[in-house]
Every structure is written in structure tokens, then in C-alpha cells.
C-alpha positions in Angstrom: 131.7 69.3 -147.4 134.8 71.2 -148.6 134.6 72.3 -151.9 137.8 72.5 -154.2 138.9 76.3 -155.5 138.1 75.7 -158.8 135.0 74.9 -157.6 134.5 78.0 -155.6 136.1 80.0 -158.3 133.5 79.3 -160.7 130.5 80.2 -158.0 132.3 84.0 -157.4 133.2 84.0 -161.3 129.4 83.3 -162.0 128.3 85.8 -159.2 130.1 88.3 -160.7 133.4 88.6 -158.5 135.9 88.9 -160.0 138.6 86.4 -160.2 141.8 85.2 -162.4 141.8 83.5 -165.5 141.9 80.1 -164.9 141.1 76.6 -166.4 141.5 73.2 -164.8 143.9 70.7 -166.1 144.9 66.9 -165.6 148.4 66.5 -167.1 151.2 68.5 -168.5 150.3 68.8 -171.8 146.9 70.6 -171.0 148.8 73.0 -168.9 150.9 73.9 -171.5 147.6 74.4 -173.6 145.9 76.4 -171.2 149.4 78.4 -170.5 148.9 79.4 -174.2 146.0 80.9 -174.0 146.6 82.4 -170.7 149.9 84.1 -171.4 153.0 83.8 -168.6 153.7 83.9 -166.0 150.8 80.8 -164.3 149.8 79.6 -161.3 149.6 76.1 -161.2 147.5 75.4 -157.9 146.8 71.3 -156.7 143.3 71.1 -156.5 142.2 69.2 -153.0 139.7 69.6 -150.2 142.5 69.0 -147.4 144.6 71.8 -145.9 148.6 71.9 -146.9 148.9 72.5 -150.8 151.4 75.2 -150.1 153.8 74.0 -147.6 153.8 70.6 -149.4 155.0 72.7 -152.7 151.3 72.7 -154.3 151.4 76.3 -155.3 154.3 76.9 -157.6 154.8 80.5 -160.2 155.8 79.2 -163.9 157.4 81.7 -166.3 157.8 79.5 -169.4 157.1 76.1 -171.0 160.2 74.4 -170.2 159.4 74.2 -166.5 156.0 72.4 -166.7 156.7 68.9 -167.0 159.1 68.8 -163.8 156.9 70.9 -161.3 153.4 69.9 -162.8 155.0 66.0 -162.1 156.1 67.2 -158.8 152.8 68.8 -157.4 150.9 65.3 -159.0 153.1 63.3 -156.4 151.8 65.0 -153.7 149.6 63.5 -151.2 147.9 64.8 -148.5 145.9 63.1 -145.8 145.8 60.0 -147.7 145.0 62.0 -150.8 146.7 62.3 -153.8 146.4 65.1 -156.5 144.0 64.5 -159.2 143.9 67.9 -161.0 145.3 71.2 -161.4 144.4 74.4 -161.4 145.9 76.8 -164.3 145.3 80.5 -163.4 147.0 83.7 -164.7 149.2 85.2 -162.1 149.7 88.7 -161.7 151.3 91.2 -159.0 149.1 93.2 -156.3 149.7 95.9 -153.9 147.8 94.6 -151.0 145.5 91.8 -149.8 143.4 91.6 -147.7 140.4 88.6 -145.7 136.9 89.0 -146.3 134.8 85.8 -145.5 131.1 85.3 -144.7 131.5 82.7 -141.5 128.7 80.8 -139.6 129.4 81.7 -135.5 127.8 78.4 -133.7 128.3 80.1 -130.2 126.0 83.0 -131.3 123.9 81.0 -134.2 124.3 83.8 -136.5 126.3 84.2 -140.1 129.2 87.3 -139.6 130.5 88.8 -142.1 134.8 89.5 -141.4 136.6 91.7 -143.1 140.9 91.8 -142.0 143.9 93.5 -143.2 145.6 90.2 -142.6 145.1 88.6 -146.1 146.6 85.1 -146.0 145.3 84.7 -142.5 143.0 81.4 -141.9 140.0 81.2 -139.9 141.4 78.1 -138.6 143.9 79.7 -136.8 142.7 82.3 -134.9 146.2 83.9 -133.7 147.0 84.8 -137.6 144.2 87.6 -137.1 146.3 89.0 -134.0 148.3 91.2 -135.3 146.2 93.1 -138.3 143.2 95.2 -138.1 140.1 92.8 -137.9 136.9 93.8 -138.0 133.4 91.7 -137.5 129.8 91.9 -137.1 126.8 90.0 -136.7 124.2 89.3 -139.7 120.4 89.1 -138.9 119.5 86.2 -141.5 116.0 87.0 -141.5 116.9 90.4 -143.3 120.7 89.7 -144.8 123.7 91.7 -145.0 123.2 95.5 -145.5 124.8 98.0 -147.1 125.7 100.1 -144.3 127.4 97.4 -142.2 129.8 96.5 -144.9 130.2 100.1 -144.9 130.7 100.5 -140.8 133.2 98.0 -141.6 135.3 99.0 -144.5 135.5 102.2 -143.4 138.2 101.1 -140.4 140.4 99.6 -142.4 143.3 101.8 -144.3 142.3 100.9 -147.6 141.6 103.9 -149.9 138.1 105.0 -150.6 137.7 104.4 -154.3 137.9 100.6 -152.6 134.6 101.0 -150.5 132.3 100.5 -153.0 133.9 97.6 -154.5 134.0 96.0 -150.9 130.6 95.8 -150.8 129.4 95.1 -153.8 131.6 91.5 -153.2 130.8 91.3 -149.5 126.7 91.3 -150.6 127.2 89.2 -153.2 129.3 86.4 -150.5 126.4 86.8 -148.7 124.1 85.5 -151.1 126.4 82.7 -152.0 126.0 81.6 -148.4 122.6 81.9 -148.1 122.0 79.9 -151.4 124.5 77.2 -151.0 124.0 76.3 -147.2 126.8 77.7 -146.4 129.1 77.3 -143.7 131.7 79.5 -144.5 132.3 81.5 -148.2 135.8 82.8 -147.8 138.3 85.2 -150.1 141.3 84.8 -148.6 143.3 86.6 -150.2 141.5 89.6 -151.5 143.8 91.8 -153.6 144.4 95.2 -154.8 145.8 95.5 -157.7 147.9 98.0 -159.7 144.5 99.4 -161.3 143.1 99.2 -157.5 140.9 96.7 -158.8 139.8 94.0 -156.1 140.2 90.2 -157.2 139.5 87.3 -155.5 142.7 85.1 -155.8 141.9 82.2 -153.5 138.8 81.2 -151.9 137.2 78.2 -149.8 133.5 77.4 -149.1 132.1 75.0 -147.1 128.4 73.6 -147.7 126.2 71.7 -144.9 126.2 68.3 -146.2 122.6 67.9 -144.8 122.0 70.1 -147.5 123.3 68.1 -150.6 120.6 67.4 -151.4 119.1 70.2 -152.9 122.9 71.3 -154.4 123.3 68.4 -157.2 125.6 69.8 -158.8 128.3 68.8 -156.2 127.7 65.4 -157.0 131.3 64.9 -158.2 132.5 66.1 -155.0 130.6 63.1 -152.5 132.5 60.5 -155.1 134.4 58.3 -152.7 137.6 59.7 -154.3 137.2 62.6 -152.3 136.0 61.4 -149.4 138.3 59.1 -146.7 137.6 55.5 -146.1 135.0 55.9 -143.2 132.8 58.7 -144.7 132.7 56.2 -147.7 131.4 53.1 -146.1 128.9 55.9 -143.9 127.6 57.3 -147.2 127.2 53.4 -148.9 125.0 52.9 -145.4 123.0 56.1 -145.0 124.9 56.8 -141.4 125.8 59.4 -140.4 130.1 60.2 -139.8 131.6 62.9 -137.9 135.3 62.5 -137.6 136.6 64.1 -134.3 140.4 63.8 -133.0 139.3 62.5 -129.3 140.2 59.2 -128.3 136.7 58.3 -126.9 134.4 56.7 -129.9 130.8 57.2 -130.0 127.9 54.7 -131.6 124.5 56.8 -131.5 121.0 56.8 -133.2 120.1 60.4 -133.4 122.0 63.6 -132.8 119.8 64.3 -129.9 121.7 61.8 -128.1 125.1 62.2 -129.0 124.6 65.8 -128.3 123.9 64.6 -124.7 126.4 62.4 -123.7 129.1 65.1 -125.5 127.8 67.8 -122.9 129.2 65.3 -120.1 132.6 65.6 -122.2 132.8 69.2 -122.8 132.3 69.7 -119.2 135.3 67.6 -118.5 137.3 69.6 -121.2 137.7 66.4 -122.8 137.5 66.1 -127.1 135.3 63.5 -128.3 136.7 60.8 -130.9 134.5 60.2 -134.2 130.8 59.7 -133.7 128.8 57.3 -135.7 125.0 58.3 -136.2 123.3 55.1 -137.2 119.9 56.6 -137.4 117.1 54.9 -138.8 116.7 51.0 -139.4 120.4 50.0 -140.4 120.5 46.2 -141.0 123.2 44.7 -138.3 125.9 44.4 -141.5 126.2 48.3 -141.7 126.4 48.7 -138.3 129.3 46.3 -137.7 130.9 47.9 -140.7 130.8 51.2 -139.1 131.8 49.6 -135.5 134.8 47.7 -137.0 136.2 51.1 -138.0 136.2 52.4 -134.3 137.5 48.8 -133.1 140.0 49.2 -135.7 141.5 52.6 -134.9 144.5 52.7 -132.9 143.5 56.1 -131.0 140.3 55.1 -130.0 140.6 53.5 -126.5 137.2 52.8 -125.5 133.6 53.2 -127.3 130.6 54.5 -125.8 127.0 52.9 -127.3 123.8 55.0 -126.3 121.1 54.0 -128.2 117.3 54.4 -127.4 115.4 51.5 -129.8 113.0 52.6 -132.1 113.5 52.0 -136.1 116.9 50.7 -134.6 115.8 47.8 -132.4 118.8 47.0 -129.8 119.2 43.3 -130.5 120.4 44.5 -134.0 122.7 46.8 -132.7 123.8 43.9 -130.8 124.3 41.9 -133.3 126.0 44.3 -135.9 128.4 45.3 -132.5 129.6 41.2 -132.1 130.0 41.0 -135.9 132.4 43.6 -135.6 134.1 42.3 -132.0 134.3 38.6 -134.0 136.8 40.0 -136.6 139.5 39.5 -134.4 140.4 43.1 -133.5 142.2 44.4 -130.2 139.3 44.4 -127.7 138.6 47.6 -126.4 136.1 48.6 -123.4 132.9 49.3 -124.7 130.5 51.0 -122.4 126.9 50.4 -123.4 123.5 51.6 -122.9 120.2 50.5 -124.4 116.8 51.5 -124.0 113.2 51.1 -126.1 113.0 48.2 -128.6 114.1 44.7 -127.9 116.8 46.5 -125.1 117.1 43.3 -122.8 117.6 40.7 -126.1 120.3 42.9 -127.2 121.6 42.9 -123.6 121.5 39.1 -123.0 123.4 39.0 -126.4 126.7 41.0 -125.6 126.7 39.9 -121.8 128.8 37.1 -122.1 131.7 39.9 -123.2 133.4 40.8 -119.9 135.1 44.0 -122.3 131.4 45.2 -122.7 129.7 47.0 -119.5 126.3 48.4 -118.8 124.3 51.8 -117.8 120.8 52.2 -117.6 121.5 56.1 -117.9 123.7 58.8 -120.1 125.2 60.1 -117.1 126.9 57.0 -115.4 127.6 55.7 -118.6 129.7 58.7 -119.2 131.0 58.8 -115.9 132.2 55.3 -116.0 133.6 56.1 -119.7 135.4 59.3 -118.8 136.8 57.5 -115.7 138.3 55.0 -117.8 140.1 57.6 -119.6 141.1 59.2 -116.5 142.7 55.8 -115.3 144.8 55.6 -118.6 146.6 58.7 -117.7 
């Protein structure tokens, strides 16, 4: 879960990073309130989970009243993946000598937090390449003891910033550290990281990402899971209690249990291939939420085929079966679905779908992903 920046902003502001003046607004005449108390010249920054806000004109500099209406009505017409722009966020501008990328960062490869620290302020961990060309420096953090002094230090040090900065690098770094640890954290990030004229650090943007697992226990995001902000699909998963993970593949998935999917998308990464979205339909779903959740796969135009691997436990197969022809009876394109089912009522649920010559059957994960990644093949 993506959180927005004024959301972040309050977490440093309250950790005691420092940050601009800001205040959130929802039409022009609170902006020109909040631009009052602010004092010119404002940022006024579209507040949205998705990537884009500045090429699509999100981020705009106002030096006066008279230019509010027109560009506050402008950056409200945006809409991003589907999304339009609910709020805004009013924050003091002011110039800076330098910036710089400091971001706590979960590595998955090496299943440890790392603390980065770049010269290429502006750069995004999403694009790797925008860290080429600017000193970048990494390392490891052992989460049983946290981030250290000293290796913020062994970091910082390499860069060309001045000394006098040192201190104030690590006093932020520690305290992104403990924002990550207490939020379950994926990735805290200041991007950028200024130097002001005062060679004063601010943080004037930032994006965190929590472990939605973890919600849970972080109810103050509420607002945040409200199917505003959330696409169609992770809306009907969340109404169900299934689990949605949205990949760009072309090769859907129907699962109980991460175990498995994690199994059958080891046969895919050793093919080089990119899996389509999963769904997770873990424990007990009535056959209504799963053809809910299997229309949206039959539904999507870049899915060419679905793969079903379920073992039958809490889920019996002849509800799976019955949620799956619920879904093929609304009338949607037929696509290949390759199917295997084991544990709980397997051969009922079988006997059910047979009579669809679209639907074919494995007894295990690795033929039904070699029939399925053949299939692909075949399509060119």
C-alpha cells in the first residue's frame, strides 16, 4: 500500500524530520486560505498513490492569488490510472542548493532492509538507470540490531557534501529507519533531500510503502484501503477476503495459498516469462466470490489463458468449480484455462468443468505449467 505524501509528510514531520510547511486542501478557496498563512510563493502538489503527477502537470510553483483558480482547476482534472485527483497538497516552496536520495529500501534478493544514500536527488528507485550517473552509495542493515551510527557515517562520508551536513544525515537516516521498522515498511524514501541556503537538510518529497499484510495493526491508514483509492479488482478482493496481486504478464493465475503460486511462478521465471495478476483465494470463499474474482481474469483483454492450481482443504474443489462456471456462463471470450485440483472433493469439481473443451487437466504443477507456457509459446 502506497501511501500519499501528505501522508508520509506527517510521519517524518512527527518523527522529527524536517519538512515544508504544508496543509492539505480540496478546492481553490482553501488553497488561497492556506496560501495566506503560508506566505508565496506555494507548491500546490496532487495528492495520489499512482506515479506521474509531474509529467501530467501535478506539481505547479504559484506566486500570487490570481493564479489559483486556473491551475488548482487544472491539476483537479487530472487523472491517472483511472484515478482522478481528490486533494491537494499546499506547501511553502523555497530555493535549495542541492539535493540529494536517501531511502531505507527492503532488498528481496538479499532479504535485508538497505539504507541508500545518492547524489542523484530526483532519481527513483524504480528506475534503476537514474542512479547511473551520480555517486550512490548502499549497505546492508542487520534487522536484528538496526541501522548504526557508523554506517550512515561510512556512507555520508563518500559523498561531496560538506561536513557540517554529516550529522544531520544521520540523525534523518536513523530516524527512516525506525519509521520502517514501525510501519512495516517496504520502502521509506526522501527523494529529494535538500540543502538549503542555511545548509539546513529538508525533506521535500517522500514515498513510503507499508506491507498490506500488515494493516492490520496500522489503523490509522484506514482511509487509505477506501475503495476510492484502490482499482476495481483490489476492491471486489478486499469485499471477499482474497488475496490480489496485479502483475503485467499475460498468463492469469487462480491459487489458494502463496505456497503454491510461488511454485508454479518458479516454472515462469525460469522461462523468463512475467506472470499476469494472481488471485489468492485462500480460505473457504463461497463459489460467488470466486467467480467474481475469475470474471475479472476472463474479462481482461491481456490475459490469454488462466492457470487454476488449487490443493482442497477449507477451499473444497467442487466450489472452485462452481465459482469458475459462474464466471465462464457470463458470456465472456473463452479463454484456455489449464486446471489442476487436488485434496477435497477434486474429482466432483473435475466431473463439473469437463464438459468445457477450453478447460484442460494436470494432475501436477509442472505439466500444468508446461502445457500453459507452451500455449503462450504457440501464440507467438
Amino acid at each position: 500500500m502506497n501511501l500519499q505524501e501528505y501522508q508520509s509528510k506527517a510521519i517524518l514531520r512527527k518523527a522529527g524530520i524536517p519538512v515544508p510547511a504544508s496543509m492539505l486542501a480540496t478546492n481553490a478557496v482553501q488553497i488561497k486560505r492556506i496560501a495566506t498563512e503560508i506566505g508565496y510563493p506555494i507548491v500546490l502538489k496532487a495528492q495520489t498513490p499512482e506515479p506521474g503527477r509531474g509529467k501530467a502537470g501535478g506539481v505547479r510553483i504559484i506566486h500570487s492569488d490570481h493564479e489559483i483558480e486556473n491551475i488548482s482547476n487544472e491539476i483537479f482534472k487530472i487523472v491517472l490510472n483511472g484515478r482522478s485527483i481528490q486533494s491537494i497538497l499546499v506547501e511553502k516552496a523555497f530555493s535549495f542548493v542541492k539535493e540529494y536520495y536517501l531511502a531505507i529500501l527492503s532488498d528481496f534478493d538479499k532479504g535485508t532492509p538497505i539504507l541508500r544514500i545518492s547524489e542523484a536527488g530526483g532519481a527513483t528507485c524504480l528506475e534503476p538507470d537514474s542512479f547511473s550517473n551520480a555517486k550512490t552509495y548502499e549497505c546492508p542493515i542487520d534487522i536484528n540490531f538496526g541501522l548504526k551510527e557508523y554506517e550512515v557515517r561510512n556512507l555520508v562520508t563518500k559523498l561531496d557534501g560538506e561536513a557540517s551536513l554529516w550529522k544531520q544525515f544521520q540523525r534523518i537516516s536513523l530516524k527512516l529507519f525506525d519509521i520502517y521498522r514501525q510501519l512495516d515498511a517496504s520502502m521509506v524514501e526522501i527523494n529529494s533531500l535538500v540543502v538549503t541556503h542555511q545548509n539546513q537538510l529538508y525533506a521535500l518529497d517522500t514515498k513510503m510503502n507499508i506491507d498490506d499484510q500488515s494493516l492490520f495493526r496500522h489503523e490509522e491508514f484506514a482511509e487509505t484501503c477506501q475503495p476510492s483509492n484502490q482499482n476495481f479488482a483490489k476492491k471486489q478482493a478486499r469485499k471477499f477476503n482474497i488475496n490480489y496481486f496485479d502483475f503485467p504478464g499475460n498468463l492469469g493465475f487462480v491459487v489458494n495459498g502463496m505456497g503454491l503460486a510461488y511454485l508454479t511462478l518458479d516454472k515462469l521465471t525460469q522461462e523468463n516469462l512475467i506472470p499476469g495478476p494472481i488471485i489468492d483465494i485462500q480460505e473457504g470463499p463461497s463459489s460467488g466470490s470466486i467467480a467474481t474474482m475469475a470474471e475479472l481474469l476472463f474479462s481482461d483483454p491481456k490475459i490469454y489463458a488462466v492457470v487454476v492450481d488449487v490443493f482442497g482443504g477449507m477451499t473444497r474443489c467442487d466450489e472452485l468449480a462452481e465459482g469458475l462456471l459462474l464466471a465462464e456462463g457470463k458470456n465472456l471470450q473463452h479463454k484456455p484455462v489449464f486446471i489442476r485440483l487436488k485434496g477435497t472433493n477434486a474429482e466432483k469439481g473435475k466431473k463439473m468443468l469437463q464438459s468445457r473443451d477450453y478447460f484442460s487437466f494436470y494432475e501436477t504443477t509442472e505439466n500444468l505449467m508446461n502445457a500453459a507456457i507452451k500455449y503462450l509459446g504457440e501464440l507467438g
